[in-house]
C-alpha positions, 0 to 999 in steps of 0.5 A, a space after each residue: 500500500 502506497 500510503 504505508 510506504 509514505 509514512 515509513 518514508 517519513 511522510 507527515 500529515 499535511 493538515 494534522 500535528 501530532 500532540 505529544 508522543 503518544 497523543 492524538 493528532 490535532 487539526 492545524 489548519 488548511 485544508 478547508 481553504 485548500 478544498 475551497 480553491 481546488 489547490 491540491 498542489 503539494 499533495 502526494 497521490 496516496 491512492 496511485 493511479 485513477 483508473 476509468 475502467 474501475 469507476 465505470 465497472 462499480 457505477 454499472 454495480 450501483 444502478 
């Protein structure tokens, strides 16, 4: 899974800071604002490649 090589790679979360050693993860701002102007710019595709023909396949499921 992409996401848990980025994190051992020492990824840190972009909108999160971490409270003490063993202590939950506080909102630090942005993403709100990022979301509102559409800037993703920065963020790594933690999901890997878009693939149409998956979309296509679950939307045919759902109808």
């Amino acid at each position: 899974m992409q996401s848990r090589k980025l994190q051992e790679d020492g990824w840190k979360p972009r909108w999160f800071q971490k409270e003490g050693e063993n202590g939950s993860f506080r909102y630090s701002g942005g993403y709100w604002e990022a979301r509102e102007q559409g800037n993703w710019d920065g963020c790594p595709n933690i999901f890997g490649e878009f693939n149409e023909g998956l979309v296509e396949s679950s939307e045919g499921r759902l109808a």
